[in-house]
C-alpha positions as CSV (number, residue, x, y, z in Angstrom):
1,X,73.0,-33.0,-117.4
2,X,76.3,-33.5,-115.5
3,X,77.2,-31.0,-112.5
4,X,80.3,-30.2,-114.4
5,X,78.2,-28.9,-117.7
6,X,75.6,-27.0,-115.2
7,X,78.4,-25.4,-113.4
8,X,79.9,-24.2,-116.8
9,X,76.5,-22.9,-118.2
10,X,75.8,-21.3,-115.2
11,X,79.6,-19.5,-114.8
12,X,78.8,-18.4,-118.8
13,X,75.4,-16.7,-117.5
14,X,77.5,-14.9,-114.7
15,X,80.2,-13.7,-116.9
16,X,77.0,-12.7,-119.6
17,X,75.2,-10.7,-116.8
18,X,79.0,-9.5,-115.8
19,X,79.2,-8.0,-119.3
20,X,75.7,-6.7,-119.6
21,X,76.3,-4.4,-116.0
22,X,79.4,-3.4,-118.0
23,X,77.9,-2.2,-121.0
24,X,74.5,-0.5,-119.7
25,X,77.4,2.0,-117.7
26,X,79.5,2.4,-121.2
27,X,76.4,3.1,-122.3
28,X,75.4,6.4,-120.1
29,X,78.5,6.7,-118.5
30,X,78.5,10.4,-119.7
31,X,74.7,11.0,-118.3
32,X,74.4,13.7,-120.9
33,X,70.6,14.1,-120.3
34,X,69.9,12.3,-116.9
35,X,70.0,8.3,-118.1
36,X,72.8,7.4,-115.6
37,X,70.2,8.9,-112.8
38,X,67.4,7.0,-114.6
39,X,69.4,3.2,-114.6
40,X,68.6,2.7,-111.2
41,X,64.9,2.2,-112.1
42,X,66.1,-0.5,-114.1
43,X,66.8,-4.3,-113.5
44,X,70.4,-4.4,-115.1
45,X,71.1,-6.5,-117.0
46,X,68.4,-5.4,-119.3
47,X,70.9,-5.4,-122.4
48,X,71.5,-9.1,-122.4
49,X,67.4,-9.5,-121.6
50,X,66.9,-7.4,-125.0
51,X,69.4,-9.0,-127.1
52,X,68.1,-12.5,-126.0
53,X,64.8,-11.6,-126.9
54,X,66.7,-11.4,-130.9
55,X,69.1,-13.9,-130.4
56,X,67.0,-16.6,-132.5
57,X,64.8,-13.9,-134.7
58,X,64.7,-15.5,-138.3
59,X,61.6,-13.6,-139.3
60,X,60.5,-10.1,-138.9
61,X,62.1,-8.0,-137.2
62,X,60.2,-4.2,-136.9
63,X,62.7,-1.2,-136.2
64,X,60.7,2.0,-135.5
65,X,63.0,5.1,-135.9
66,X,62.9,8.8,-137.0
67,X,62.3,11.7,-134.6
68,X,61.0,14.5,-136.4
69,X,63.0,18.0,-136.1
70,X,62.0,21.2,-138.4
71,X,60.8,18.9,-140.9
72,X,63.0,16.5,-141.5
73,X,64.7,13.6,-139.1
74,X,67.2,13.5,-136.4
75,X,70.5,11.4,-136.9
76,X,69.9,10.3,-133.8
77,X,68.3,6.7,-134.0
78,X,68.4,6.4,-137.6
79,X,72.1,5.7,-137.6
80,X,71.5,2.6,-134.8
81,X,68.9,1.6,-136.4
82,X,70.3,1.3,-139.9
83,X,73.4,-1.0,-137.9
84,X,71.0,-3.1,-136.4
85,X,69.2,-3.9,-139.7
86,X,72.5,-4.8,-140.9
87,X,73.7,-6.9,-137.7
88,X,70.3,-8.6,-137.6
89,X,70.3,-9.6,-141.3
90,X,73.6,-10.8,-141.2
91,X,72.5,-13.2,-138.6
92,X,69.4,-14.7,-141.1
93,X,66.4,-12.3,-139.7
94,X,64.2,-9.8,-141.9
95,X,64.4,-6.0,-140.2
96,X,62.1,-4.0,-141.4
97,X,62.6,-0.4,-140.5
98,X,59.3,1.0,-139.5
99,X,58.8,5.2,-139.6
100,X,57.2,8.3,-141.2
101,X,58.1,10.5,-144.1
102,X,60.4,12.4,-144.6
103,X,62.7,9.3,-143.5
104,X,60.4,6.8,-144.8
105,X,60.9,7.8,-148.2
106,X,64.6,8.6,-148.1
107,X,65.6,5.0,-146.4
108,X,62.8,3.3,-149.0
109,X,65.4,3.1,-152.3
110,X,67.9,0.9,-149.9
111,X,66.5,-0.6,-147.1
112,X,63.2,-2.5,-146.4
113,X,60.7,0.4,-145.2
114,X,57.2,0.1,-143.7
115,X,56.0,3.8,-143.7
116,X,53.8,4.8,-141.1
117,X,51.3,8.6,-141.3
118,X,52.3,11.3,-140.3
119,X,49.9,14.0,-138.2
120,X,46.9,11.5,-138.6
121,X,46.6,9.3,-135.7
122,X,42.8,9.1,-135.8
123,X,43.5,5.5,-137.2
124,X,46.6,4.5,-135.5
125,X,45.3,1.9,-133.9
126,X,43.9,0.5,-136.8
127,X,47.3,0.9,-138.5
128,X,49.0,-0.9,-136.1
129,X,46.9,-3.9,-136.3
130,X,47.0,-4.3,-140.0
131,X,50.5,-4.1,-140.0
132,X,51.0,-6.2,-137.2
133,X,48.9,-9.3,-139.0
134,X,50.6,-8.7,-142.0
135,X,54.0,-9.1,-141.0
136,X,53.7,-11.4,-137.6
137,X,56.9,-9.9,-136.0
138,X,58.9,-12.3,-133.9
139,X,60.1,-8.9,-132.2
140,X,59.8,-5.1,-132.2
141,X,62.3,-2.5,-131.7
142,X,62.0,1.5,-131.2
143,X,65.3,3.3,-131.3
144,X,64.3,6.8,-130.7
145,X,61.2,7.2,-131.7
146,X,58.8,9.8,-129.7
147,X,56.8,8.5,-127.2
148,X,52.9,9.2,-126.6
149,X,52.8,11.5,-123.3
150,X,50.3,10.5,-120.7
151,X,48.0,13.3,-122.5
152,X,48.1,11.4,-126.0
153,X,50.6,14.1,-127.7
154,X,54.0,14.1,-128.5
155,X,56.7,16.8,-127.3
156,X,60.5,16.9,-127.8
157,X,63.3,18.0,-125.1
158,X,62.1,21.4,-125.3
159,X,58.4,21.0,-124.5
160,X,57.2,21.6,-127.9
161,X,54.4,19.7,-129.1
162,X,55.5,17.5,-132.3
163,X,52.3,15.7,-132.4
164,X,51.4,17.4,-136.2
165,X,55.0,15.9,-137.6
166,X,54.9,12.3,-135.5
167,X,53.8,9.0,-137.2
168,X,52.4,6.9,-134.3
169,X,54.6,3.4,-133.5
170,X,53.2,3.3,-129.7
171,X,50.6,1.4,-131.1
172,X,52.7,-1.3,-132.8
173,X,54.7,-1.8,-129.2
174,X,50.9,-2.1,-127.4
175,X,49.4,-4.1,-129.6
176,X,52.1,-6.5,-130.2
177,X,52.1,-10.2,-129.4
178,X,55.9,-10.7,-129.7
179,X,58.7,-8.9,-127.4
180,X,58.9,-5.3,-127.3
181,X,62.0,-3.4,-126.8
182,X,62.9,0.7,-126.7
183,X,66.2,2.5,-126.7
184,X,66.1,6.1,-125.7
185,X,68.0,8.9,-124.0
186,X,66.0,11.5,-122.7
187,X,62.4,10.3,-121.5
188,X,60.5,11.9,-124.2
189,X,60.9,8.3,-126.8
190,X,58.8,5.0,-126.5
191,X,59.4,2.9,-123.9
192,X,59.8,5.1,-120.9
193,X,56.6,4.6,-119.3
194,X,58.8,1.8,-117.5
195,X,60.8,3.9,-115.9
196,X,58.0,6.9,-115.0
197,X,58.8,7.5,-111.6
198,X,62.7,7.8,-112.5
199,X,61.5,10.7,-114.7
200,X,59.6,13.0,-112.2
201,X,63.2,14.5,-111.5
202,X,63.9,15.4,-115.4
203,X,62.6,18.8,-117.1
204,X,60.6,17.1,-119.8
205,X,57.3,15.9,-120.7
206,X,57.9,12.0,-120.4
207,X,56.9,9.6,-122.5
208,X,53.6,6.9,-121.3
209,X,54.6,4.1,-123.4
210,X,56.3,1.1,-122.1
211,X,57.6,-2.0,-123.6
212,X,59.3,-5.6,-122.1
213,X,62.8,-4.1,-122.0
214,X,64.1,-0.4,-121.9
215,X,67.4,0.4,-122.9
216,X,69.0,3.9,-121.6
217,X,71.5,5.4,-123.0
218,X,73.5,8.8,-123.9
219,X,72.7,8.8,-127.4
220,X,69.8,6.5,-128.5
221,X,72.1,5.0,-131.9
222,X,75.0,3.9,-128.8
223,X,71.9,1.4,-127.3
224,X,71.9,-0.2,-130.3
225,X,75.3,-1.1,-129.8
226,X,74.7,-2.4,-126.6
227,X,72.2,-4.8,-128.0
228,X,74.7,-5.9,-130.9
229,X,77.8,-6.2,-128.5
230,X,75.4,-9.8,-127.7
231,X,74.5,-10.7,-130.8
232,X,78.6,-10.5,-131.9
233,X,79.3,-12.5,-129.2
234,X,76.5,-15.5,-129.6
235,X,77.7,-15.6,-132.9
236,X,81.1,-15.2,-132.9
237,X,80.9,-12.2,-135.7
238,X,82.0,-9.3,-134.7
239,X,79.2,-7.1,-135.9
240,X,80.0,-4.5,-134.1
241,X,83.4,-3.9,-136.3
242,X,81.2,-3.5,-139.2
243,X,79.7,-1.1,-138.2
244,X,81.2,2.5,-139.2
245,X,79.2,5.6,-137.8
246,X,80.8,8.0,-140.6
247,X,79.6,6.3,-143.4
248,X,76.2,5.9,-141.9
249,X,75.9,9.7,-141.1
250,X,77.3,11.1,-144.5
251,X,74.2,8.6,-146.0
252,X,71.8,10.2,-143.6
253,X,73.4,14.1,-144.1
254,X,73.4,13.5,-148.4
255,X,69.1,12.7,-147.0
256,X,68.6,15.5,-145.3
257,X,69.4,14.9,-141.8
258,X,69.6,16.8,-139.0
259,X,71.3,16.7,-135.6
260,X,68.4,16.6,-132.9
261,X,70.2,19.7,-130.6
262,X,71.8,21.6,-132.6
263,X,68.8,21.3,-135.9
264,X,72.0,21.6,-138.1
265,X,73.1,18.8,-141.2
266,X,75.8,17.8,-139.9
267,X,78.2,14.9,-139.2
268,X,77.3,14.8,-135.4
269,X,74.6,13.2,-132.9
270,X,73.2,15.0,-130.1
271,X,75.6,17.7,-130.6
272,X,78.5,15.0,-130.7
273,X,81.5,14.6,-133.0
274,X,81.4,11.1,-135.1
275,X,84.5,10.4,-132.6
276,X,82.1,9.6,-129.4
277,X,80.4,7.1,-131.3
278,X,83.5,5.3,-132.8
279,X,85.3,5.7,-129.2
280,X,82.0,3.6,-127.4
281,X,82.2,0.7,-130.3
282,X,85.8,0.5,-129.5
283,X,85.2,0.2,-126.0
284,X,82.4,-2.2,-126.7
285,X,84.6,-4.4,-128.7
286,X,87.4,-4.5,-126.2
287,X,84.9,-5.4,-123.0
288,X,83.3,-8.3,-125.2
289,X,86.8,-9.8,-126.1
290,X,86.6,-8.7,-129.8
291,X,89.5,-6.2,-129.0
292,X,92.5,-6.4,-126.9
293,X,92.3,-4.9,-123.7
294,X,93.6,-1.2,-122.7
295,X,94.4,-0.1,-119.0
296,X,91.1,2.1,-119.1
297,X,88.5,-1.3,-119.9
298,X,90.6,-3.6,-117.6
């Protein structure tokens, strides 16, 4: 290899890593429950890590989602989820979203669903592994999905044990022989067992679980994003203009979604209008060269 073609590569890597320190503060730039104060805990560039852990996927990919929420399931998670099945099929893999009912059930007429049980974890482990060898997943995502506390229950950002309405997915990220990687936003969701010290200072009951690489964000659906903001620019697709927040959440509402604060079907995530959501993607697009430039990315 010439010096010339090493010097290029490597300049590409810097400018990569450039981009990925960009994103991961787009992404909790707003620090709505404490992830800005978490990051440090974090090598950055863990965006770029994740999405090269996808970049060549051409088989399974498993997407665990659906945090439960008086019954039903959060739009939170779900709506990334759902965008990057559709990013990661685009680009020749097989997602295959991974969750309990009610969610199971609702995404099963569209999407391809592996449903998970609910309440009974007395064979989760067994679960896991028959799964695991059926499919042979090149990787594994969880995008909000509630993560086993150190005690072996599940609680959401309130405390409250959830362990009755949780399908386990901790088991499919530990007994895994491909990369693992978690999105979350508020300690409580698989994959934050990386980042347990970072937690101490948060009013929650944090989540054991870890994984290979953690994504933080303000709202678990916008770390998706992050991850895709790579895969559009490997490919030179950009995938993250297909994806329209709206849409998704008027599928999930006409489901029976909820918002995960306010416990309320309604257009919104974490209490947000559909506005944050398109905002980040727009910012996304500009800082990956997909869309020009405005004095506030520059």
């Amino acid at each position: 290899m010439t010096n010339a073609r090493t010097e290029e590569m490597k300049l590409t890597a810097e400018a990569e890593l450039a981009l990925s320190y960009r994103v991961e503060d787009l992404l909790v730039a707003r620090n709505l429950r404490g992830m800005k104060t978490v990051q440090p805990a974090l090598e950055p560039g863990y965006c770029l890590r994740a999405a090269h852990l996808l970049r060549n996927c051409r088989g399974v990919v498993l997407i665990g989602t659906g945090f439960p929420v008086v019954d039903t399931f959060e739009t939170d998670g779900p709506v990334g989820a759902l965008a990057l099945y559709h990013s990661l099929e685009a680009l020749g893999a097989e997602p295959i979203i991974v969750c309990g009912a009610p969610i199971s059930r609702a995404l099963a007429t569209k999407y391809r669903v592996h449903e998970i049980r609910v309440g009974d974890h007395s064979e989760r482990e067994q679960e896991a592994k028959k799964a695991l060898s059926y499919f042979q997943p090149e990787a594994i995502i969880s995008i909000e999905r509630p993560g086993m506390a150190s005690d072996g229950e599940y609680y959401n950002m309130r405390g409250e044990s959830i362990s009755a309405r949780t399908a386990c997915f901790d088991t499919f990220m530990i007994h895994s022989d491909c990369p693992t990687i978690a999105i979350g936003d508020g300690g409580n969701e698989i994959g934050m067992g990386n980042v347990s010290q970072a937690l101490k200072m948060l009013d929650i009951t944090p989540a054991a679980t870890g994984c290979d690489e953690l994504i933080v964000a303000d709202v678990s659906n916008w770390g998706a994003y992050g991850i895709i903001t790579f895969l559009s620019r490997w490919s030179g697709v950009d995938l993250l203009a297909m994806i329209k927040p709206l849409q998704i959440l008027q599928y999930l509402s006409a489901l029976g979604s909820v918002d995960g604060v306010t416990r309320v079907n309604e257009l919104t995530e974490d209490g947000l209008v559909v506005e944050e959501g398109e905002s980040l993607l727009l910012q996304l697009r500009r800082v990956s060269g997909f869309e020009p430039a405005d004095d506030a990315d520059s």
